[in-house]
N, C-alpha and C positions, 0 to 999 in steps of 0.2 A: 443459317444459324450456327453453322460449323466452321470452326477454321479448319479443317482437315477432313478427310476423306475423297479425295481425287483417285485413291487406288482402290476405295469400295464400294463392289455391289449390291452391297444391303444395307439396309439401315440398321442399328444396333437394335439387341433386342431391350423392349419396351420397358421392363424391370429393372434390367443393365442401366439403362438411361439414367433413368429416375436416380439410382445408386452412384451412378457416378456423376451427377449435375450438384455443383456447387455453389450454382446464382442466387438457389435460396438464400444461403449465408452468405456468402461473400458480396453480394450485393450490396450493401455496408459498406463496401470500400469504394463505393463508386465516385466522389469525389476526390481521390488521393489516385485513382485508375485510370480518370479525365487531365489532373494534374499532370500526372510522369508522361503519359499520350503525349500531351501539348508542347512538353520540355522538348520532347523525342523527336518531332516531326520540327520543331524547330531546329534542334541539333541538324536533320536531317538537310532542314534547309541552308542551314550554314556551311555543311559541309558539299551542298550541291548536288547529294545525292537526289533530290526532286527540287523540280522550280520552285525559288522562292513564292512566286503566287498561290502556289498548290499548297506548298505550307503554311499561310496565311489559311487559305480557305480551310485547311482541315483543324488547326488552332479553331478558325471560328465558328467548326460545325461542330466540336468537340465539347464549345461553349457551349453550345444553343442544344444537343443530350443534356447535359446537366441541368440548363433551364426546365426544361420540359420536364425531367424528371422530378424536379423541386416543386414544379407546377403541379402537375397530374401523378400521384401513386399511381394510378392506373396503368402509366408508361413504362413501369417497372414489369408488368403484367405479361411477362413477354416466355418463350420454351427454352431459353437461354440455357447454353453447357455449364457457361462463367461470365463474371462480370466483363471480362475481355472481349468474349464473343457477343456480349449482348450490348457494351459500347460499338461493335464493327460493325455490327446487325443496324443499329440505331443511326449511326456517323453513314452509312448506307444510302440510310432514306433521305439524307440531307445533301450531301457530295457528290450520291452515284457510286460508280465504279473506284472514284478515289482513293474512297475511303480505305482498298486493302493498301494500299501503300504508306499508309499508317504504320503498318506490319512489319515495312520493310527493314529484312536483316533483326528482326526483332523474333524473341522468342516468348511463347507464357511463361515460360519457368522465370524469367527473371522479371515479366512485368507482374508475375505474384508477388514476388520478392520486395519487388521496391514497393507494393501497394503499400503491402505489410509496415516496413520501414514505416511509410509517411505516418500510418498510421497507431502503431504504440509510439513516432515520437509526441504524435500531440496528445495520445491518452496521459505519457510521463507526464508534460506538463502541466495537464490539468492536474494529476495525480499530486504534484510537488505542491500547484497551489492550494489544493484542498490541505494538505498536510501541514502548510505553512499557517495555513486560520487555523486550522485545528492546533496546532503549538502555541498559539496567541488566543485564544481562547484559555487552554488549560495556563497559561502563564497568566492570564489577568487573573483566572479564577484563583490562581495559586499564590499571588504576591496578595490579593485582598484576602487568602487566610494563610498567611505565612506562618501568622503567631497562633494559629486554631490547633489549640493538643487535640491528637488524636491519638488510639492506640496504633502501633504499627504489628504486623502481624509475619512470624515466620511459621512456616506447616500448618498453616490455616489456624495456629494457636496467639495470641494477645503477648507479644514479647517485649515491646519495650514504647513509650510514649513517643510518637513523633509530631508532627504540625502535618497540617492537610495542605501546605505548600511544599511541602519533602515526598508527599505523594503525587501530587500535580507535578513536580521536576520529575519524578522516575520514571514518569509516562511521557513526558518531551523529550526526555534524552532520547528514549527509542524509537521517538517518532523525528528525530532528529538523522540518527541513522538511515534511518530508511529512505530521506529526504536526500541523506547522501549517497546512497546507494542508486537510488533511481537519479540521481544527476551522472554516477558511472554507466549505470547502464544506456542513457541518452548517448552518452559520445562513443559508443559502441552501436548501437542504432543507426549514426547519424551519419553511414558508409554508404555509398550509392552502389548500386549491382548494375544497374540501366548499363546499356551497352558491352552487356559479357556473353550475351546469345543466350541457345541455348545449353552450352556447357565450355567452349572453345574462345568463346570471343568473338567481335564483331570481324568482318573486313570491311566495313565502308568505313570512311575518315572523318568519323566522330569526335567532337571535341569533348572526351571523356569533364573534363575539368570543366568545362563550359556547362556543361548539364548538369554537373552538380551543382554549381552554381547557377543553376535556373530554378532548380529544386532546393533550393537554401540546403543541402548536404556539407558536410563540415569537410568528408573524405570521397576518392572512391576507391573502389574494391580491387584490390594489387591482383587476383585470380578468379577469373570469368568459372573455371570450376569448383572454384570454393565459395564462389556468390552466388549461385542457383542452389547450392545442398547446403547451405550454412541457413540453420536457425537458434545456434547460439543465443542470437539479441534474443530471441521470441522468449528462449526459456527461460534468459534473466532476467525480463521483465517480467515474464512471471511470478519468476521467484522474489521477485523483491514484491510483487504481491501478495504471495503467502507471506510473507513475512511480515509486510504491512500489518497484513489482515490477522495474520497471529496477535501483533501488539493489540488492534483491535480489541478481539477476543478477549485476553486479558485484565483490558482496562474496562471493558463488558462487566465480564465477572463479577470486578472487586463492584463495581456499582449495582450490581443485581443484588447483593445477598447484603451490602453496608447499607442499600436501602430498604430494608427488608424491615417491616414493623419490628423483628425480634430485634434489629439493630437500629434502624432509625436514624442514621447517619446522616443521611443524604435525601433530598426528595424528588425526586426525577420530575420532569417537566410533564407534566397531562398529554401535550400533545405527541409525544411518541411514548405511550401506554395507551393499552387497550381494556378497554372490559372484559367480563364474565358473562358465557349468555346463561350462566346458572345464580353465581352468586355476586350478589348488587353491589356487594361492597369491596370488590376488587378490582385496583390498579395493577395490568400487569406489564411487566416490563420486556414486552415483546420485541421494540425496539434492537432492543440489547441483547437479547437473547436472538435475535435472526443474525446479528453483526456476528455475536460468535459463532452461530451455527454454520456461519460461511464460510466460516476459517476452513471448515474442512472441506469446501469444494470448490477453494481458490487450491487446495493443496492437492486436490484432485485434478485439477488441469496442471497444474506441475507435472506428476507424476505421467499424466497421459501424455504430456508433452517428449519428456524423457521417453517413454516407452516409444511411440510413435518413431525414434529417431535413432536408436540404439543398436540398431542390427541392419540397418543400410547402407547399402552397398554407395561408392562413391557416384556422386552426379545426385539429377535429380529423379526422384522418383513420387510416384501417384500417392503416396502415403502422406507426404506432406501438403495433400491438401487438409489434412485431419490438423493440421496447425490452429487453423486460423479460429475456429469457434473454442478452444480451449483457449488464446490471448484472448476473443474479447470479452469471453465468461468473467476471466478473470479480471480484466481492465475493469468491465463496467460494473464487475461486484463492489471494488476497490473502488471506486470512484460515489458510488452509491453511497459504499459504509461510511467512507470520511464525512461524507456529510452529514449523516445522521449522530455521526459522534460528534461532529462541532455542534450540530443543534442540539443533544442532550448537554454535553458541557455548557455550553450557553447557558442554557437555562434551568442547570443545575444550584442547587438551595440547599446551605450547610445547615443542620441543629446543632447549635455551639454547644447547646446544654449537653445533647446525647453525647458529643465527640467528648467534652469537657468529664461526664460520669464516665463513659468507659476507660478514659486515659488514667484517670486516679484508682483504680485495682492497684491495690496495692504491691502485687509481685510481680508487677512490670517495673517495677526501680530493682528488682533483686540485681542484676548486672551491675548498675550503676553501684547499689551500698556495695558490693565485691570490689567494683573498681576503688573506691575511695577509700576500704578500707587496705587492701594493695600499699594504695599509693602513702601511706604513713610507716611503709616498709613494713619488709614481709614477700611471702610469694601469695603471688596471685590465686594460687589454685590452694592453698590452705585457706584463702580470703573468700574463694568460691565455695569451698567446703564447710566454712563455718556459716555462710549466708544459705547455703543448702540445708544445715542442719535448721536453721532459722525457719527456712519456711516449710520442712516437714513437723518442725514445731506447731505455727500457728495451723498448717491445715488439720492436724491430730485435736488439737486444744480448741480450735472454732475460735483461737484469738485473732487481733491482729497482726501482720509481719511489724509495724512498725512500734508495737507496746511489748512485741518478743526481740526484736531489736533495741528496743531502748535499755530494758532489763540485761538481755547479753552483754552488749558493745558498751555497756558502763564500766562495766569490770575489764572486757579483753581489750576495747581500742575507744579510750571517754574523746579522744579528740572527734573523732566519727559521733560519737552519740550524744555529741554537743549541737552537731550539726541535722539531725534527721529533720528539723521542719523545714528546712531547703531541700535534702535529697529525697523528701518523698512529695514533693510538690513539680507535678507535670510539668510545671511552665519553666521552672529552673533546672529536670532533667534537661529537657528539648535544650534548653540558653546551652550549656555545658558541651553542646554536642556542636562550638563552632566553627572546626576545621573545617575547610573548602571541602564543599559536597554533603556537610553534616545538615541536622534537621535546625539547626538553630535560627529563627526567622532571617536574621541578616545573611548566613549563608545560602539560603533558600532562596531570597532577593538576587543573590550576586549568582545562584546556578539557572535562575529564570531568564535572568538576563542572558547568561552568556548563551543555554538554548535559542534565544532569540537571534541575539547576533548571528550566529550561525547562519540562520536560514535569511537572513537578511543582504549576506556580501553578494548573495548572487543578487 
């Protein structure tokens, strides 16, 4: 069950064991561990360092572990150190004596390595496709209410009217990033370590290039000791799942409290809310509220990742077996939450009425009457100060800004106060706002799209 111990007399002690076996988790990488195996003993055979016949039959006992494991949990069920040892343990019963020659010139530190590899490059992917529906999602939602006034909010306060498609682009653009980030951190993933021992390099005559192109690797690894201590990729992939998972969190938020009876914006889909087991008449939006509460323990495997790797020594050491359960926390958080936010955005339901009442407060146009009265010359910030005195007016008087604006701006600037039943109507602030990136339905159309294309060239 050991690859090691030919110079010991005792068996470890029994606690020790337990503490340091890692088959419970890494077991998980059993399919990406049977993969890099098969490359290897292939490589192996190429280069003649074992008969080609031998490495057929160990390719097709290598196959026939992974059957059986896919077949029976139960075959998993085994006192294995690590996945490594509990495929040689397995490859054993089918081979014989063979199967150590699987081993040969091979070390664990770099068949970790490479498991790992295989395996955040296929989390990225999944990760990028989830994030790609989830971008086309909020883009459909967002061009069918491009023209939907909504208020837009800065310091969690009602500052200025936008469209609920100017809120759906703010959330694609940062899931657009992220899409791109995690396509950087794939082609840094996508480096082979296979054949760098365990810290020196091989000396059998390994087709390094060969094996990575048996393992679909784009590269491989220019130094056998900075391929077994390198987990770089590990914690950028993490990090671009905090980071995910942050946008996540955010776009949580605004939809927890804008669907909130006190706001009524938004109505979240039934099927990711839950009951009250007190009070009946509660949808809650747990959902959303678990998506954000991840954020901080995708941020938590960051930081344990960083920590775990920041004060060792060169080569590799037993610490980073602490790797691998902080990537796939984090992976299959991220992989989880995307999909729960494309099913709430899906099946997310605007009240045009609600969005329509709260955009028309009337001192969300204060900016705009400042800008236009500006713009009939004059400075700005005397244009801000008389539109300030304006609205410590009506909030003093209980009037409104727009009958203490009409009274003012007759006398200081009538070309303005000719015009207030445009500058205080929602739908012609948002129009006003149409430079590239503004909230003005047509620019909202042309920022959906271009999110789109983005995640499309690939």
């Amino acid at each position: 069950m050991k690859l090691w111990g030919g110079n010991y007399s005792t068996d470890p002690d029994a606690a020790f064991w337990e503490f340091n076996r890692s088959f419970p988790f890494d077991r998980r990488l059993l399919p990406e561990e049977i993969a890099a195996s098969q490359a290897y003993v292939r490589a192996l055979g190429r280069a003649k360092s074992i008969p080609a016949r031998d490495a057929e039959r160990l390719v097709d006992g290598l196959g026939e572990v992974l059957k059986r494991a896919r077949r029976d949990p139960a075959y998993l069920e085994l006192d294995a150190e690590d996945v490594h040892s509990f495929v040689e343990t397995r490859l054993g019963e089918i081979v014989g004596d063979l199967a150590g020659q699987a081993h040969l010139g091979r070390s664990r530190n770099e068949q970790a390595v490479t498991a790992l590899r295989l395996w955040i490059r296929v989390a990225i992917d999944v990760l990028r496709d989830g994030v790609r529906a989830l971008v086309e999602a909020l883009a459909e939602k967002g061009h069918a209410g491009a023209a939907s006034v909504m208020p837009g909010y800065t310091h969690t306060r009602a500052a200025e009217p936008i469209t609920f498609g100017h809120w759906a682009a703010a959330h694609a653009w940062g899931l657009v990033r992220d899409f791109d980030r995690l396509g950087d951190a794939r082609r840094r993933v996508d480096v082979l370590p296979l054949g760098s021992g365990a810290l020196a390099g091989t000396a059998l005559p390994i087709d390094r290039e060969a094996l990575a192109r048996d393992l679909g690797f784009a590269a491989v690894s220019e130094s056998a000791l900075d391929a077994v201590m390198d987990r770089d990729f590990a914690i950028e992939f993490v990090a671009c799942c905090a980071t995910l998972q942050m946008h996540f969190s955010r776009m949580a938020e605004d939809l927890i409290w804008l669907s909130s009876p006190e706001f009524g914006f938004f109505r979240l889909p039934e099927a990711f809310t839950t009951g009250s087991s007190l009070m009946p008449q509660k949808k809650n939006p747990d959902a959303l509220e678990l998506v954000r509460g991840k954020a901080g323990r995708v941020t938590g495997d960051l930081v344990r990742l960083h920590t775990v790797v920041k004060g060792l020594a060169t080569g590799y050491q037993k610490d980073l077996q602490e790797d691998k359960e902080a990537v796939f926390d984090a992976g299959d958080t991220a992989i989880n939450s995307v999909a729960i936010m494309r099913g709430v955005v899906t099946g997310l339901t605007l009240d045009e009425a609600a969005l329509r009442r709260a955009a028309s407060h009337e001192e969300m146009i204060a900016a705009g009457l400042a800008v236009a009265i500006a713009h009939e010359g004059g400075s700005f910030r005397k244009a801000h100060g008389l539109v300030g005195s304006m609205v410590a007016e009506a909030q003093r008087t209980g009037s409104s800004l727009r009958a203490v604006a009409a009274r003012v701006l007759a006398s200081e600037v009538p070309s303005v106060a000719a015009r207030l039943d445009v500058l205080f109507a929602p739908d012609e602030a948002v129009r006003a706002k149409a430079a590239r990136g503004g909230t003005a339905p047509d620019a909202v159309r042309v920022s959906l799209d271009a999110a789109l294309s983005r995640l499309r060239r690939e």
